[in-house]
C-alpha positions in Angstrom: -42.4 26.8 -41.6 -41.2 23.2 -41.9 -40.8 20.7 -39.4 -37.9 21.4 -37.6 -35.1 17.9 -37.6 -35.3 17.6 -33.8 -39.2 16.4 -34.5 -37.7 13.6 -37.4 -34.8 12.5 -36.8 -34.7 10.4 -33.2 -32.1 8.8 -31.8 -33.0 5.4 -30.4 -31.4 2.7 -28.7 -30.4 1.2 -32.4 -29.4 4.4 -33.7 -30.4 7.4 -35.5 -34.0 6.9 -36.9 -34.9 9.3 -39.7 -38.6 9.0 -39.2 -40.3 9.7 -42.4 -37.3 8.1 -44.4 -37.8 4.5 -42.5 -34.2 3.4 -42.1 -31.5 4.3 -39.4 -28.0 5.8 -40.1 -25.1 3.4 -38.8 -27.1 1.3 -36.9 -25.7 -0.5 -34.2 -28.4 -3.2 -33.5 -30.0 -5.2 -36.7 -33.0 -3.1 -38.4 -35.1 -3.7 -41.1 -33.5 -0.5 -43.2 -30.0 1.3 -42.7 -27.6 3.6 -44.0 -23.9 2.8 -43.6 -21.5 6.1 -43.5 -18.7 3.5 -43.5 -17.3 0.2 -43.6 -15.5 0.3 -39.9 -17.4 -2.5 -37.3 -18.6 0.4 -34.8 -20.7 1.8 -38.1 -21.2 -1.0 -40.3 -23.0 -3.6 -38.1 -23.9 -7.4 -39.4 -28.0 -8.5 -39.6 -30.0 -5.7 -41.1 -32.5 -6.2 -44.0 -31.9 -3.5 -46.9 -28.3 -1.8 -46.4 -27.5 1.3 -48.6 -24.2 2.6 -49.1 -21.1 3.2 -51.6 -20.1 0.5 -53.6 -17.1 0.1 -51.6 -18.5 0.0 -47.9 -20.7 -2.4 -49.4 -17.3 -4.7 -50.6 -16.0 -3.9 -47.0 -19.3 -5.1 -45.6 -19.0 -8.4 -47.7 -15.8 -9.4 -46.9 -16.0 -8.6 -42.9 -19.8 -9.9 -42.5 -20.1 -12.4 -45.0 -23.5 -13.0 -45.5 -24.6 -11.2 -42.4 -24.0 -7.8 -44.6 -27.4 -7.4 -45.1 -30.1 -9.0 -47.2 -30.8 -6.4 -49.8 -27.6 -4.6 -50.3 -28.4 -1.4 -52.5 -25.3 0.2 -54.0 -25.5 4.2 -53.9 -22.5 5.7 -55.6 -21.2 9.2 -54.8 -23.7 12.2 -56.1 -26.5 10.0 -57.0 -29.9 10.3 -55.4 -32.5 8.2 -53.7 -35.8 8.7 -52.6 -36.4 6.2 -49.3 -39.8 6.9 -48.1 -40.4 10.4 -48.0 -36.5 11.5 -47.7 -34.1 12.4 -50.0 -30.9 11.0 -49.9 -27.1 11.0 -51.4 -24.0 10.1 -50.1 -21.0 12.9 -50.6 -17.4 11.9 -49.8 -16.0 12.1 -46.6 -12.2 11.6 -46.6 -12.0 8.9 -43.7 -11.3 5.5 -45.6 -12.4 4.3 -48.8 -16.5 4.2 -49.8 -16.7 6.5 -46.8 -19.6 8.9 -47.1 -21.8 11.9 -45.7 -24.9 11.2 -45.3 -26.9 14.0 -47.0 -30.7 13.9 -45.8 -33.4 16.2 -47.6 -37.5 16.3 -46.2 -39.8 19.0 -45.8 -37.4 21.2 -47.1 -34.5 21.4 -44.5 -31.1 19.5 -45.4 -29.2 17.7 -42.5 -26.0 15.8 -43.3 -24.6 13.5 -41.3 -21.0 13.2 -41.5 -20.0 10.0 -40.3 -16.0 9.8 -40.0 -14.3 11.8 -41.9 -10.8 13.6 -42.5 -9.7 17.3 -44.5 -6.1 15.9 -44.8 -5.4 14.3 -48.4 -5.1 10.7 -48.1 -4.8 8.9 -52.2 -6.8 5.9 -50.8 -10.2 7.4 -50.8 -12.0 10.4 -52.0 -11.6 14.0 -50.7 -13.8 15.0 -48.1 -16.4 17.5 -49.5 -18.1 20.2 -47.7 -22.1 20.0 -48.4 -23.9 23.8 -46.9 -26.9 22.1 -45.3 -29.4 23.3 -42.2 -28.0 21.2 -39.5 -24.8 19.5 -39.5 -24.6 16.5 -37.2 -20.3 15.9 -36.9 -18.2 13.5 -35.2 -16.0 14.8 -32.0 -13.5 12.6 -32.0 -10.7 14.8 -31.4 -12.3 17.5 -30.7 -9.8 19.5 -28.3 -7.3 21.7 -28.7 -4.4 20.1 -28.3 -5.3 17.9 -30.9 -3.7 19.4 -34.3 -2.4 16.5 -36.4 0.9 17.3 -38.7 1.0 16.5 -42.1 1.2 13.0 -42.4 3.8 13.2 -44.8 6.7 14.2 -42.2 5.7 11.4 -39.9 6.4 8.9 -43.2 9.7 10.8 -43.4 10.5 10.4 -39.8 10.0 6.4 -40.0 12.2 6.7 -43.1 14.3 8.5 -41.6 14.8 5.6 -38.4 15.1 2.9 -41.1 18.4 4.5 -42.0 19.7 5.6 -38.7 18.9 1.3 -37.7 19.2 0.0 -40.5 19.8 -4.0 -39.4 16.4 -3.0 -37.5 13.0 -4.9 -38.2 10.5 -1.5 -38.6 7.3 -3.3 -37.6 4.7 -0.4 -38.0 1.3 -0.9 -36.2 -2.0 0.3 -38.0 -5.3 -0.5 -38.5 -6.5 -3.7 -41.2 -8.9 -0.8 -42.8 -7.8 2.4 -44.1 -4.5 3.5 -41.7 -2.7 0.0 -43.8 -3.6 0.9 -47.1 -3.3 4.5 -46.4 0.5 4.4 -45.0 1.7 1.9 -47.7 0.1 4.4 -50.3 2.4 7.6 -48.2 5.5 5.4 -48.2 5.3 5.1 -52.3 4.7 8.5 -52.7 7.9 9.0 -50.8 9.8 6.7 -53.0 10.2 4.3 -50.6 10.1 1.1 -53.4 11.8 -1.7 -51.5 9.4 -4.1 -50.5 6.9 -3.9 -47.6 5.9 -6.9 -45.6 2.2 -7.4 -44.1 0.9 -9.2 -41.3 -1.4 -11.7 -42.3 -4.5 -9.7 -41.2 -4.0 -7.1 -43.5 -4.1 -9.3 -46.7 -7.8 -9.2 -47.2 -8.6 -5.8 -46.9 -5.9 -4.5 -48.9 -6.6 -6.8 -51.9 -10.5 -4.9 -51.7 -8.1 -1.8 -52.3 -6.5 -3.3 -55.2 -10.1 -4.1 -56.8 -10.8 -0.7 -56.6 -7.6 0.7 -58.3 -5.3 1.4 -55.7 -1.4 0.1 -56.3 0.7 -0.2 -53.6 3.5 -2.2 -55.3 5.3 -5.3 -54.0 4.0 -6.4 -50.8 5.0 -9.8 -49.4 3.7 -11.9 -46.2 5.3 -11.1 -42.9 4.0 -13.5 -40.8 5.6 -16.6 -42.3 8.4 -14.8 -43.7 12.2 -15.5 -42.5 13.4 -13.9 -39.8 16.7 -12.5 -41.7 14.6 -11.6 -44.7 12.8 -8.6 -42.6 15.8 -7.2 -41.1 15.8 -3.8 -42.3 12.5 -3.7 -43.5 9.1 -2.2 -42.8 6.4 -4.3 -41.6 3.0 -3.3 -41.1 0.8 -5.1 -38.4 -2.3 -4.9 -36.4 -1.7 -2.5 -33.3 -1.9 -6.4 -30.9 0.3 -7.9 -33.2 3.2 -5.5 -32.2 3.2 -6.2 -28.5 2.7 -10.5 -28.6 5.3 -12.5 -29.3 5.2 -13.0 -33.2 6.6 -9.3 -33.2 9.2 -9.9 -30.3 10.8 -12.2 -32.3 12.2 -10.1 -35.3 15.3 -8.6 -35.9 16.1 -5.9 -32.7 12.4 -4.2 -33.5 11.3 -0.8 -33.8 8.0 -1.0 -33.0 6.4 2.1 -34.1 2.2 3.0 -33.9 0.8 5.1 -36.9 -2.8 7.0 -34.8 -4.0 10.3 -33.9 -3.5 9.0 -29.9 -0.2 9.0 -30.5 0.0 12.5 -29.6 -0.8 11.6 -26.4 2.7 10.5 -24.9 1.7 8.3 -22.5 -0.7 6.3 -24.8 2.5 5.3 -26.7 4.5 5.1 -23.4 2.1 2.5 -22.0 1.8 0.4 -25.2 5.9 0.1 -25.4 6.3 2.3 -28.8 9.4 3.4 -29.3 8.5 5.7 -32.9 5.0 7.2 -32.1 3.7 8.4 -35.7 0.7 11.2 -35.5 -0.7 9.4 -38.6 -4.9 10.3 -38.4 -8.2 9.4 -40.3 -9.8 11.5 -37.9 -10.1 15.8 -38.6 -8.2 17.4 -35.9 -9.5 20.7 -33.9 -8.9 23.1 -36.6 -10.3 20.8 -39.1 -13.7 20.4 -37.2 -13.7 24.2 -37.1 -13.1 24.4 -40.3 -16.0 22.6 -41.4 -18.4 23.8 -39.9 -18.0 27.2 -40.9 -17.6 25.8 -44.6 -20.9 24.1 -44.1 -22.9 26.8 -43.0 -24.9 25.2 -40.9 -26.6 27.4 -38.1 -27.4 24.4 -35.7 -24.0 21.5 -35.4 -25.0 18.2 -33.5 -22.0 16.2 -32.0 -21.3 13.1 -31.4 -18.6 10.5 -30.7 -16.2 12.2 -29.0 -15.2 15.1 -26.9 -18.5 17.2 -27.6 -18.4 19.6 -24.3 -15.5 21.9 -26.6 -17.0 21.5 -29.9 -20.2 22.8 -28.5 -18.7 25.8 -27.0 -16.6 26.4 -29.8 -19.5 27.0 -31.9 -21.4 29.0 -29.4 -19.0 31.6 -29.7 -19.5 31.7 -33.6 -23.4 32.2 -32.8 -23.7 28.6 -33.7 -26.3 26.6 -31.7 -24.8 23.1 -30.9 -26.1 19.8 -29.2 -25.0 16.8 -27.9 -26.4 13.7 -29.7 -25.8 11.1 -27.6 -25.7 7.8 -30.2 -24.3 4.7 -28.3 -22.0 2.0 -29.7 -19.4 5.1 -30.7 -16.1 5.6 -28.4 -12.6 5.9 -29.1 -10.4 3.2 -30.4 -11.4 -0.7 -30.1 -8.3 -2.7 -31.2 -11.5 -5.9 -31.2 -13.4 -3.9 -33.6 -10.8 -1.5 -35.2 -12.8 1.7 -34.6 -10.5 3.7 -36.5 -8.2 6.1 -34.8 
């Protein structure tokens, strides 16, 4: 009978060590080897040795971490295989930004994948999420309750649309996150013909030019921050979530200040942050979604972690699933400081 994962994998106070492999997955203190599922800051730590991910967490990595991105960075593209010590590994798309990836881990036998972040909703920024059938599945919990069922993204782009003609002398200043929720809404407001420009905060710039490199078009985008007051009047601007509540967003046109997150189905996380258009806008899988994948993985063991684990847990005991708490530190919920993606 082989080894069974609890005896390999270990979680330590840097992260999740795959023993025979010699490297960590998402790391949050500097090793000498690690896997990154993804490019946001509470996966993708700076000042490890060899770093091994997609092609685009690793451009992600270089423009956020500069040279502190790691030493050695090895490029693994989608589908391809590694061998790192005595563990096989590939990297399978997960559906949370772009370059994110499952981590897919083969010894002795037994397949565990780790999922990282990941979405089922579409999202034309990154690739689809993919189910991988596996022995033990270790998923993220993030909204892992019931109330948490996300609508299609698509109607919350139609209801800021809808706002910016009901106001339209109104600056629509739009918070989201500098990686994935920006390029992701500016990708859902072309693909509802919205083609009039779209103004970004200065923050978003960089990170949305590393989209461009990698194919995506999102038309013509201007800068907000030094843009004229009367030249934003009527139009969308995207900005970090603390940019909408200082002063440099206080100052446009009669604002709508709108939030695009999963929290934002939580009415008095909107109330308390002054949002007057809360959009349910996710990169997260929702209840059902979690649910959802774990049946389509197959897994007969699912360990959780990040999130609200207690109903995840129980969900799956009632499928004759076995599940666990993995308790990895450095993973919460949002961190405007280190835009832990919501």
């Amino acid at each position: 009978m082989p080894p069974h994962p609890s005896t390999w994998l270990e979680v330590r106070p840097e992260g999740l060590l795959v023993r025979p492999g010699g490297f960590f997955v998402d790391p949050v203190r500097p090793v000498a080897s690690a896997v990154i599922s993804h490019g946001h800051a509470d996966h993708a730590r700076p000042g490890h040795g060899t770093v091994v991910a997609t092609p685009e967490t690793l451009a992600i990595m270089a423009l956020r971490l500069g040279d502190a991105a790691g030493r050695e960075r090895r490029p693994l593209p989608y589908g391809q295989t590694v061998t790192l010590g005595e563990v096989r590994l590939r990297l399978a798309p997960a559906g949370h930004i772009l370059g994110s990836a499952q981590v897919i881990l083969e010894y002795a036998g037994t397949r565990v994948v780790v999922s990282g972040d990941y979405k089922r909703s579409p999202d034309p920024t990154c690739a689809p999420f993919a189910p991988v059938p596996c022995d033990i599945f270790v998923t993220e919990a993030t909204f892992a309750l019931p109330v948490f069922r996300h609508p299609p993204a698509e109607g919350e782009v139609t209801r800021l649309l809808a706002s910016l003609r009901l106001f339209p002398d109104r600056t629509h200043v739009v918070g989201v996150y500098a990686l994935g929720k920006a390029q992701r809404l500016l990708a859902l407001l072309r693909a509802a013909g919205y083609d009039a420009p779209i103004w970004l905060h200065g923050a978003l710039a960089p990170m949305t030019e590393v989209y461009r490199r990698f194919g995506q078009d999102f038309g013509d985008l201007r800068p907000a921050t030094v843009a004229n007051k009367d030249a934003l009047r009527g139009a969308i601007v995207l900005a970090p979530p603390g940019a909408i509540q200082d002063r440099w967003a206080r100052r446009l046109n009669d604002p709508v200040v709108a939030l695009a997150s999963g929290w934002m189905r939580v009415r008095q996380r909107a109330k308390s942050r002054g949002v007057e258009l809360p959009l349910v806008i996710s990169d997260h899988a929702d209840w059902d979604e979690l649910n959802a994948t774990i049946d389509a993985v197959g897994a007969p063991e699912v360990w959780v972690t990040h999130g609200r684990e207690e109903a995840l847990i129980h969900a799956c005991a009632q499928r004759g699933v076995r599940g666990r708490a993995l308790h990895l530190i450095g993973r919460g919920e949002e961190d405007e400081a280190t835009e832990a993606e919501t």
